[in-house]
N, C-alpha and C positions, 0 to 999 in steps of 0.2 A: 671631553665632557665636563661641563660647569655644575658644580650641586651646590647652591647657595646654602649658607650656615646661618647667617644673620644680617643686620642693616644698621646703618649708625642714627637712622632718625629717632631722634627721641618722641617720645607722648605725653599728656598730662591726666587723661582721664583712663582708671584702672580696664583694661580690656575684660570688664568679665564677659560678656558677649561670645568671647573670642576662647578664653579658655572652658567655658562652659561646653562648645561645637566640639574644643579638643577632648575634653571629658568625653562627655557622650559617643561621641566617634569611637573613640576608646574601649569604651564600657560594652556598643554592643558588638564591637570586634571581639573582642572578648568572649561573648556570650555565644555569639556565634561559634569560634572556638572550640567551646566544651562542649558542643553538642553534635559533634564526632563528626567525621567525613560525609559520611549520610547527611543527617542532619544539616554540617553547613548547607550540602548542595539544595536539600528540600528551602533553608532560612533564604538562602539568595534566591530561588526560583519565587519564593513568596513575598516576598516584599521588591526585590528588584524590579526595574523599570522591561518588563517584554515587549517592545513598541506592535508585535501582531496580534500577539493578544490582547492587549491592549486596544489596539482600533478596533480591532474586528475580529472576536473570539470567537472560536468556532461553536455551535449551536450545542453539540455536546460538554462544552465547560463549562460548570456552572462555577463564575472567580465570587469571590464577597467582598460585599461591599466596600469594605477599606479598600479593595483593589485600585479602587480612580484615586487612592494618595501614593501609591507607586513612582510616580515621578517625585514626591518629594521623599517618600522612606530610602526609595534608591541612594539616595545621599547622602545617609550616613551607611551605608555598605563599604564593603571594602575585600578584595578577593585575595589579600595576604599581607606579610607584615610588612613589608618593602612599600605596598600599596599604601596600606595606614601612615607608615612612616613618616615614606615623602611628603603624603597630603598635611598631615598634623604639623611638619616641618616649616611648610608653604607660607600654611595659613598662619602659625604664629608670625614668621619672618614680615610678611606683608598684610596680617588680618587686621595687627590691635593699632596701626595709622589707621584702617581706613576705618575702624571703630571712633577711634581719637576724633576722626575727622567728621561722622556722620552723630554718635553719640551711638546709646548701645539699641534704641526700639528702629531707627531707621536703616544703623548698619543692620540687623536682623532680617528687616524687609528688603533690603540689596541683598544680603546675600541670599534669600532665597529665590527671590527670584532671577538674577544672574544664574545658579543653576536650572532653575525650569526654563529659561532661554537655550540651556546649554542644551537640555535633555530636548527641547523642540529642535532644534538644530540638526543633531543625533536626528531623528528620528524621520528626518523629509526623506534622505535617500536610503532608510533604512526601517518602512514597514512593514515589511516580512521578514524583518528579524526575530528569529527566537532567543534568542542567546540576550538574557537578562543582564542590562545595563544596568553597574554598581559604582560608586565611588564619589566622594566629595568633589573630584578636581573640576569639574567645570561651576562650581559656585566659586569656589578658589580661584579658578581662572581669573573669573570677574573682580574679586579681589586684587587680582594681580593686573589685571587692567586697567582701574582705579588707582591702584600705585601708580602707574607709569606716569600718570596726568599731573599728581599732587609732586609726587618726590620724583622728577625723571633723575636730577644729581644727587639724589644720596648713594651712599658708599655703601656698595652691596660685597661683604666677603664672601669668596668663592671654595672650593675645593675645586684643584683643574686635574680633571685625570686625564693623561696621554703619556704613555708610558711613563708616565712619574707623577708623584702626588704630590702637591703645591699646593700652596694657601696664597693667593691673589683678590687683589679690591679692583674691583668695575663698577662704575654708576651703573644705576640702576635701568637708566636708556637701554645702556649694552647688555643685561645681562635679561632683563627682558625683551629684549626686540629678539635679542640669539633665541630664545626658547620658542617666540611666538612663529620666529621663520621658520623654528624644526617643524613645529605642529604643519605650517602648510604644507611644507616640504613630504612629509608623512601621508598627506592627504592625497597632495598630486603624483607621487609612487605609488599609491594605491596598498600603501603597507597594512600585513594582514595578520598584525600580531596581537590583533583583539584590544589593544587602547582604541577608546573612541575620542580621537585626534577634534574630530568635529565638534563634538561637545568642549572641548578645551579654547576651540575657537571663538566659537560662540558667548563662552561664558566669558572672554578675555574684553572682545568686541562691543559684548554688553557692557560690562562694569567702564572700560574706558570713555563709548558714547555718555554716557550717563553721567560721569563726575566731568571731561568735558564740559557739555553742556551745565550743567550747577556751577561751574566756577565761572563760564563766559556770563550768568545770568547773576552770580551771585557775589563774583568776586572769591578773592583769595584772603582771609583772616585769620587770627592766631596771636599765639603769644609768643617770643624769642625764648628759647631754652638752648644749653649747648651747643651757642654757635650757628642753629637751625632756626630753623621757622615752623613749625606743626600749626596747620590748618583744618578750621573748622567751617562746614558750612552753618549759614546762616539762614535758616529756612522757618 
């Protein structure tokens, strides 16, 4: 198992964009939290994304109105600390490039919508789901999808677990393309551990079509820092 730690690309523009998603992500894990076992279940069933009730509430529910921003509150959920964790990890390791890269009002608009891609994804083979869909990682996907296009050779440090702990560097080709095979690999086992694998795909395939395409239109620019190149689109 590979759990990346960090990346050697450097940036020039401060990520506030990036640490303000990890704040907030933060703040209402948090909040959720202290407001006991009950509680969280009622926080997540109400803001969580329910894709059947959602399309098609049964006559007897009466949901309110914030209900139709459920695919974006779903977002910053989060259903434990390992969850939060990894996500907040993700997204600083690959979020403040592609902030670097877009600036902070357009990286905001990828990243959100990269997860409502994610959460529509989720959501074809799964309308009669009840079970309320929570969690950053398919906007992060897409983040992480956008990485692969801009930086596929920066230097991504690893943790390798396999009966021994190790600290290893793999470009970042490798250590995303491994993640994005497990997500299908998950899918076509039909594994039924409650990750919504699909939504990670989705979000991955979003953000990567998308800086693709901006850089074949736009070209690759920047300034040399440490060795690197950091790009910016020019839009």
């Amino acid at each position: 198992m590979l759990f990346p730690i960090r990346d050697d690309q450097p940036t020039i523009r401060t990520p506030y964009v990036t640490v303000a998603l990890i704040i907030i992500n933060t703040l209402i894990f948090l909040y959720s939290q202290v407001q006991g076992l009950q509680g969280f279940r009622v926080f997540i069933a109400e803001f969580g994304f329910t894709p059947a009730l959602y399309l098609d509430a049964p006559p007897n529910v009466q949901l309110p109105g914030w209900y139709l921003l459920t695919p974006i509150t779903s977002m910053f959920l989060h259903g434990g600390w390992m969850h939060l964790i990894g996500n907040m990890l993700f997204l600083w390791i690959y979020g403040n490039n592609i902030e670097d890269y877009f600036g902070p009002v357009k990286f905001s608009l990828f990243y959100l919508f990269a997860g409502l891609v994610a959460v529509a994804l989720y959501t074809l083979p799964n309308m009669d789901s009840r079970v309320p869909l929570v969690g950053a990682s398919g906007a992060i996907s897409g983040v992480m999808g956008a990485y692969l296009v801009l930086h596929p050779r920066a230097e991504i440090t690893c943790l390798l677990f396999f009966f021994f702990i190790q600290f290893i560097v793999l470009p970042a080709k490798v250590v995303l393309g491994i993640w994005f095979v497990y997500q299908l690999l998950m899918v076509l086992i039909g594994d039924q551990s409650g990750v919504a694998y699909l939504a990670h795909i989705g979000g991955f395939v979003f953000g990567w079509a998308l800086l693709w395409l901006a850089v074949k239109i736009t070209g690759r620019g920047g300034t040399p820092r440490g060795g690197q190149r950091t790009y910016r689109v020019q839009w």
